[in-house]
Each structure stands twice: as C-alpha cells, then as structure tokens.
C-alpha positions, 0 to 999 in steps of 0.5 A, a space after each residue: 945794836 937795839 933792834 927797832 920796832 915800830 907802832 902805829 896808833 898810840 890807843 890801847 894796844 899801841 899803848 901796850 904793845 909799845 909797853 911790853 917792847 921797850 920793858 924787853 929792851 927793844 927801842 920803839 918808834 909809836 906812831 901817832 897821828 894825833 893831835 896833828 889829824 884828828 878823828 870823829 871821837 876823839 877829844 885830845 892828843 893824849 896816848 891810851 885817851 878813852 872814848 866810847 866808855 870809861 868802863 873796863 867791864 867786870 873785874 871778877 876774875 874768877 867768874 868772868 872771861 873779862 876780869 880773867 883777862 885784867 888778871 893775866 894782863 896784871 901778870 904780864 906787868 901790863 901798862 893800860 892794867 897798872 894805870 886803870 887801877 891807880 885811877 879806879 873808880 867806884 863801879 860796883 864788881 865792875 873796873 870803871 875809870 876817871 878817863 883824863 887822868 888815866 889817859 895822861 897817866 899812860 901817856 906819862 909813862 910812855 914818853 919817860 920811857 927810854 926805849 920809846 921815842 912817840 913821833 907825831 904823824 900820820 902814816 899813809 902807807 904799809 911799810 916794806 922794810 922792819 918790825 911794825 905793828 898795826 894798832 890804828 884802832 877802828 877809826 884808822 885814817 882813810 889813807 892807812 885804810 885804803 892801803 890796807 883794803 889795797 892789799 888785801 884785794 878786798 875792803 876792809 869788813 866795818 860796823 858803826 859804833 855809838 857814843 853815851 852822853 855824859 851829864 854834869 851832876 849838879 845839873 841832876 834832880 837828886 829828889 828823884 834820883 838815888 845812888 845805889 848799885 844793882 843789888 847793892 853790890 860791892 864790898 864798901 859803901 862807896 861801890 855800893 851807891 856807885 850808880 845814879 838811877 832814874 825811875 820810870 812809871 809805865 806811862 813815863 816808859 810808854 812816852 820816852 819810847 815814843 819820843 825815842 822812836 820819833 827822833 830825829 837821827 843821823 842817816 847813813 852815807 849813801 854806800 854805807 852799808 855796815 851794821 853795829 856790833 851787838 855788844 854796843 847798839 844805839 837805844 834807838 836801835 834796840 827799841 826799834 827790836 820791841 818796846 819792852 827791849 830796853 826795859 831787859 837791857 839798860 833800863 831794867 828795874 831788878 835789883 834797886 830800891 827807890 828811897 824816895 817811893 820804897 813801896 813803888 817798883 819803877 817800871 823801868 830805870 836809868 843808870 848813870 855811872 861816874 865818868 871822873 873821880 871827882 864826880 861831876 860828870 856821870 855817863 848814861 849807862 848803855 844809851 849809846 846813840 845815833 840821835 841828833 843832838 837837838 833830839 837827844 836833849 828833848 828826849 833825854 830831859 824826859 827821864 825822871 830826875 834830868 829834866 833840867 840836865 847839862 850834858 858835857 858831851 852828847 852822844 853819837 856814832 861813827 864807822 868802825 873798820 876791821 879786818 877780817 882777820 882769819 884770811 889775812 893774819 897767820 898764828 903770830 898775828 902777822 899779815 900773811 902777804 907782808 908778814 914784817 907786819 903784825 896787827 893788833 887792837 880792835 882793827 883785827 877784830 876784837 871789841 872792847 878797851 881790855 881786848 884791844 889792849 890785850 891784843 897789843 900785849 900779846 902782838 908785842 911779846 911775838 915781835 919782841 921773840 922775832 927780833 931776838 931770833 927766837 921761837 915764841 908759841 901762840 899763847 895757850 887757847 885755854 887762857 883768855 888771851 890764846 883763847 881770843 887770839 885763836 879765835 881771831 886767827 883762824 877759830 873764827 868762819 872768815 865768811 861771818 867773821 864779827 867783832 868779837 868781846 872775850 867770852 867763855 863760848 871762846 875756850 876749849 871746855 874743861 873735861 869731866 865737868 857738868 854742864 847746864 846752868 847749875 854747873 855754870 860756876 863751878 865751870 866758870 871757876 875750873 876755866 879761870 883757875 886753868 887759864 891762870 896756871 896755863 898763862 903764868 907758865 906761857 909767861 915764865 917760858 919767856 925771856 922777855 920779863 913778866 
C-alpha cells in the first residue's frame, strides 16, 4: 500500500517538498488554498508563483552561502532549482528569473506527476492523524494560523515585508538611463548590461529624500505591532536611519560609468533589473515600500529617466507570520506537541525563495524516511542546508529568534584557517568545498533518489 503524505500551501517549499516525496515513490495530496482564497501579494493560482522578487540572489557557489545552497539544492534533483535555471534571466553573478513562466512551469510538473494529486482548498485546522507538512509560507490564512497560535499556547512571532514596484520599459527615458552591470560584471555581453540605472546629482538625491520622507504611507492596525526583516526594509525605512543610508544600499554609485556624462560621477544611482525574458517589465532594485500608491508615483517619477514611467505593479506591504521555531520544533522539523506534523518554508523562520524551498526539501526527505521506517539524521551542520536547519532547530536563542537568510555566520568554522578579512575567500572556498563533500555523502546515504 503507497504511504501518503499530505502538503499544505503549494509556495516554494510545498513545491519542493511535494517534489522530492512523490520522486521517492510516496503519493502526495498538496493542499493549496489558492485561487479559491486569495492573499494580499499574490496575483494567481499557480504553484511556486513569486512575489517579493524575481531574484534567487547570488549564484557563486563557491564564495557565497546562497549559491552553495542552489548548489546542493541541484544535487539533490531539486524542482524549484531545475525550473529557475530553465527560465533564467541575465542578472549579472546573481540568478534572477522571468517569474510567470517559472510559476506555470512548476505547476506543470507537479500536477503531471503521478504520485501527486493538488486538492484546491483551505485548511482550517491542524490535522490529528497522517503524515503532514506545514508550508503556508508567511502569509498563512487567518484560520490555520489561529490554530497553530492555539497550539502553541502563545501568538505566532511576525514582521512585515514590502513589495518593489515593477515598470514597463517602453515607459523608460533611455536618454538618461543605461544598461550595465555594477562592475561590468558577468561572462557575456548580455549579463554584463543586465541592470538598467538611473543617475542622480546631489540635488536630485537631497529632493528625492525629501519627497521620500513626506509621503503619504500605509499605517499600521491599531495592535500591530511587528517590525521588518532587515534583509527587505521599505526605502521609507532605511532613509528614516540617515539621509546618506540609501545612497550605502540600493542606491549606491560605485561600480557604473554613465555613457551619457562618463566624466560626471552620480551621486547616486538607481537600479531596475529585468522582471520577464522578454524585457518589458523591469523591477526597482531594493525599493520595497509601504508608500500609498498616490505617493509612489510622485515620488518614484522624480527619478532621472522615469519621469514618465508606467508601473505594472506598484509596491506595498504586508504582514509576515513565523514561528518560533527553536521552541516549537524538534531536530526533524517536527512539531513537538503533535510530532505527525512537520513545518517547513519561511513559517518557520527562514528568509528568502531558496531557503524556503530548501527547507521543504529537506522536510520532505525526513517524512519520506519516517514513512518507510527508517532513521534519516539531520543533514550535516557544515552544509547550508543543516547549517540552516540547525539553526532554526534549536542553534538560534528562541528569546530573540528573527528571521533568518543563509549565511556563512551559520557554519561551524573550518579549523587551521586564518581569520580577518584577508583570509575571507580562501575561508569562503574551504567552507563551500567541505559543505559540498559533507552534502553529497548525506545524499548518497540515502534510499530516497538523489
């Protein structure tokens, strides 16, 4: 008789978990509230549909904890890995994706997979009886999460997170604005101008600050009272920290050569990066905001070269639920007051497309060995995937517990190497190739395929 395991929330990590279970021969039930309920950032019903960014972040596996984890995470036969690179977009080092063919694409495989069955619906309540992963992502229905804070005798952690704009090309004054990557970097031509950049003088800067700071935004409920992930602050936010923050962050000037004035440095530069293949939509590089959408098109049209831009989707904010899982979940990722069930994906603490759906991989691979009967260990803490599962799992203080991106801060370090910045990329290339040797042979120990 095939064992079922049942998936809630078809994001990333239910994606990937779904994936990894039913190539292990398991049949899956994926339990999807969508089209049917809908959510704040979300625009359609499809599986793995990305909504913050279309950016999986850097693809250097050997210098960067997020490119070691796409590393493991192709080793493994990961879905949401195998989909980014078939609809990859030029980004420079980083892996940025055309975002609606990616989503249909995952959606594609699953539902043509025999061993998956996708019932659309909400759930409401935490199930009893079976096999079930949790991976409702942070914007979890208001019924699931009521009954997860009832469980857990205490209400779930949250944060808020902000949503870029996104601007039809066409509606962009190429006269002003350039194609090129931060120090030309990529290996062709076309990764090379993958971002579209916007130069400010420092009177342009000053007044876009301003205006910034004097908008009109989105206020809080009265009762809510969480604070944002640093990795993904509204502009708003960040300018409020000092005038001259923005212009350190997403609007830095290092790196870029106008073609236009090549003897003028800006002051300041924005960055648009392509949203679709086809290159009509382009997204604001790091201007999540929690402006009002009257607001963001005065402010935004101040910007050199959009002064008469088209938005095809303007930003904004919502709330992000986690929970704290250090307390609630044991080393299997199992809750431990009802341990039939697993959490996995940004719900339990981790930030970001490629964590979330790491986490659903790994979550996947233990209920897999549970249903068979057999003892799987937690992946090795010296690999990005048991570096962040360990931390979410108990490495993290469950007093200041905060979401979380993978970062080399995470892994044990490696012995006999220097430390200081001068030794920083040799300790970078010791922790990835360790990571890799330590990942394969967890994979290889495995009966599930790899």
């Amino acid at each position: 008789m095939t064992q079922t395991l049942h998936i809630v929330g078809g994001g990333m990590a239910g994606s990937e978990a779904a994936w990894q279970a039913a190539n292990a021969g398991i049949r899956v039930i994926l339990h999807e509230m969508r089209p049917k309920v809908g959510t704040f950032a979300h625009q359609t019903g499809l599986l793995g549909e990305m909504v913050c960014s279309n950016s999986f972040r850097s693809d250097d596996s050997e210098q960067n904890a997020v490119g070691l984890l796409h590393w493991e995470m192709r080793a493994a036969d990961g879905l949401i890995m195998a989909m980014a690179d078939r609809h990859r977009l030029p980004a420079g080092g980083a892996l940025a994706v055309d975002r609606d063919p990616f989503a249909q694409s995952v959606t594609d495989a699953l539902t043509a997979h025999p061993n998956i069955t996708v019932e659309y619906g909400e759930v409401t309540s935490l199930p009893h009886d079976g096999q079930w992963i949790i991976a409702t992502g942070p914007l979890t229905s208001g019924a699931l999460a009521e009954a997860i804070a009832a469980e857990t005798g205490a209400e779930a952690l949250a944060f808020f997170d902000a949503i870029a704009p996104i601007v039809y090309f066409d509606s962009i004054d190429m006269s002003k604005a350039w194609m090129q990557s931060r120090y030309d970097k990529g290996e062709t031509e076309e990764e090379r101008t993958a971002y579209l950049n916007c130069p400010m003088d420092r009177g342009q800067y000053e007044a876009f600050i301003d205006a910034l700071l004097a908008a009109d935004k989105t206020e809080f409920r009265e009762g809510e009272t969480a604070g944002y992930f640093d990795g993904c602050l509204p502009i708003e936010v960040m300018a409020e920290r000092g005038r001259e923050t923005l212009r350190f962050g997403p609007m830095k000037p290092v790196g870029l050569t106008n073609p236009h004035q090549p003897d003028v440095k800006p002051y300041a530069v924005v960055q648009l990066r392509r949203d679709n293949k086809l290159g009509t939509l382009y997204n604001i590089v790091g201007f999540q905001t929690k402006m009002k959408y009257g607001a963001q098109t005065d402010v935004f049209k101040m910007i050199p070269g959009l002064e008469g831009a088209s938005f095809a989707r303007l930003g904004g904010i919502h709330r992000n639920s986690f929970i704290n899982s250090p307390t609630l979940l044991d080393g299997q990722m199992r809750m431990r007051s009802r341990p039939n069930i697993r959490f996995a994906g940004q719900i339990t603490g981790v930030e970001g497309y490629v964590e979330s759906a790491a986490m659903g991989l790994v979550a996947a691979r233990m209920a897999v060995a549970e249903l068979r009967g057999e003892d799987l260990p937690s992946p090795p803490e010296t690999t990005a995937m048991g570096a962040l599962m360990t931390h979410i799992t108990g490495g993290a203080d469950a007093k200041t517990f905060q979401p979380m991106n993978v970062n080399f801060g995470l892994f044990p370090p490696v012995e006999g190497l220097r430390g200081g910045r001068r030794g920083r990329k040799d300790r970078y290339k010791a922790y990835t190739d360790r990571a890799k040797a330590d990942w394969q042979g967890w994979l290889d120990s495995q009966s599930v395929p790899a």
